[in-house]
C-alpha positions, 0 to 999 in steps of 0.5 A: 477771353479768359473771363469768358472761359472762367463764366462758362466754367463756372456755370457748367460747374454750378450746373453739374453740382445742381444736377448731382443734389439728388445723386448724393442726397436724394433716393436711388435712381428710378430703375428705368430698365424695362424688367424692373417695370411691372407694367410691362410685364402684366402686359407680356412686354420684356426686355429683348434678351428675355424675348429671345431666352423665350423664343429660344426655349419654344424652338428647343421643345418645337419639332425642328424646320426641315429645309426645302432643296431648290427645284433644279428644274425651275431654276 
C-alpha cells in the first residue's frame, strides 16, 4: 500500500515538474484574455466588461425610456 502511494507521488511529482519546464524556463504565458487579442477586436467582439462600459455610455448620451403605466381598465 504505501509503495503504491510513493508510485503515485512520484509520478504526480514528475509530472508537475514536466508541466512547469516552461513556466521557469520558457517565454511568458500566451495572454488568452480576449482584450489581448487583436482579432477579435478588428472584428468588434470584446470582453463583457467593455461590451457593458459601451452600452452604458450610449445609454447616457440616449434620450431616457419613459415607462408605461398599466391600463387599470384591462387588468
Amino acid at each position: 500500500m504505501l509503495k503504491t502511494i510513493l508510485i503515485v507521488a512520484l509520478i504526480v511529482t514528475i509530472s508537475i515538474l514536466l508541466l512547469s519546464v516552461r513556466l521557469f524556463f520558457g517565454k511568458k504565458f500566451v495572454h488568452t484574455h480576449i482584450d489581448g487579442n487583436n482579432n477579435m477586436a478588428q472584428h468588434d467582439i470584446y470582453c463583457v466588461q467593455k461590451m457593458d462600459r459601451m452600452e452604458r455610455h450610449k445609454k447616457h448620451k440616449g434620450v431616457e425610456e419613459k415607462r408605461c403605466k398599466k391600463n387599470p381598465t384591462n387588468s
